[in-house]
Every structure is written in structure tokens, then in C-alpha cells.
VOGU-3710 file (C-alpha; in Angstrom, 3 decimals, decimal comma):
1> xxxxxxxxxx> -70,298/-37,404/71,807  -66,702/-38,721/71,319  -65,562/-35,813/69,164  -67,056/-33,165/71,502  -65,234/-34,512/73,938  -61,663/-34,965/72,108  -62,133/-31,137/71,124  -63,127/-30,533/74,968  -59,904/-32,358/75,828  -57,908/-30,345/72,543
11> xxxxxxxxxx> -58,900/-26,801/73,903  -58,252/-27,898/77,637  -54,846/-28,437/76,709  -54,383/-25,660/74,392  -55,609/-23,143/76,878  -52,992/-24,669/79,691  -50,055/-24,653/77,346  -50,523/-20,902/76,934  -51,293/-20,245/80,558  -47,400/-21,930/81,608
21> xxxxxxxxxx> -46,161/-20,111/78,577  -47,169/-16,590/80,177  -44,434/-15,985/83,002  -42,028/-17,775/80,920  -40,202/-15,039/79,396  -38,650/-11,549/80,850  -39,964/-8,631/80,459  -37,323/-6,993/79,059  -35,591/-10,325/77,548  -33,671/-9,325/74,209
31> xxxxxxxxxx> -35,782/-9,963/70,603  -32,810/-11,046/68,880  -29,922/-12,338/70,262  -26,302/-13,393/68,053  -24,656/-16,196/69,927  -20,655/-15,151/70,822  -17,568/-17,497/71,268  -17,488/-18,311/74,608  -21,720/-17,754/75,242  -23,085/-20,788/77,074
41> xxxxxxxxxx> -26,836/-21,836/76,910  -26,856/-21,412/80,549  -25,971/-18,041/80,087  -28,503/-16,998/77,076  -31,429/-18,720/78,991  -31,039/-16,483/81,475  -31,098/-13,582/79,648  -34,363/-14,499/78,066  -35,566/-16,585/80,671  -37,313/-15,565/84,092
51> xxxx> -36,321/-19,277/85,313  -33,373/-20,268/83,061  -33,829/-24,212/84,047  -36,789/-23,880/82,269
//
């Protein structure tokens, strides 16, 4: 009974960690992207980034 429910609990969290992951990125957000003097992180999150606090 205890492992069914640890793997209940395992796949539970699995599935909700790819469910926040979904809107995450941009559509159109860049595959590769070489970081240039003066480049922030502010400013690359928000390239790839629909939210770039996140």
C-alpha cells in the first residue's frame, strides 16, 4: 500500500511539473542564444521567457 501510494504521489508531481512548464517559454523564443558584452539576464529571460521573473 505504501509504495502505491509514494508512486501515486511521484506521478502527481511529475504530471504538475510539466503542466507549469507548458506556458513557460515563447513561442518563438530563440533555440540558441550566444551571450554579448553588455547582455543582462534580465534581458535574455525575456527573450526566451513569456514571464521573464520566472
Amino acid at each position: 500500500m505504501r509504495k502505491i501510494l509514494l508512486c501515486l504521489a511521484f506521478t502527481l508531481l511529475v504530471a504538475r511539473s510539466v503542466q507549469a512548464a507548458e506556458g513557460l517559454l515563447r513561442e518563438v523564443h530563440p533555440d540558441r542564444y550566444v551571450v554579448k558584452q553588455g547582455d543582462t539576464l534580465w534581458d535574455v529571460a525575456s527573450m526566451f521567457l513569456n514571464d521573464a521573473w520566472m
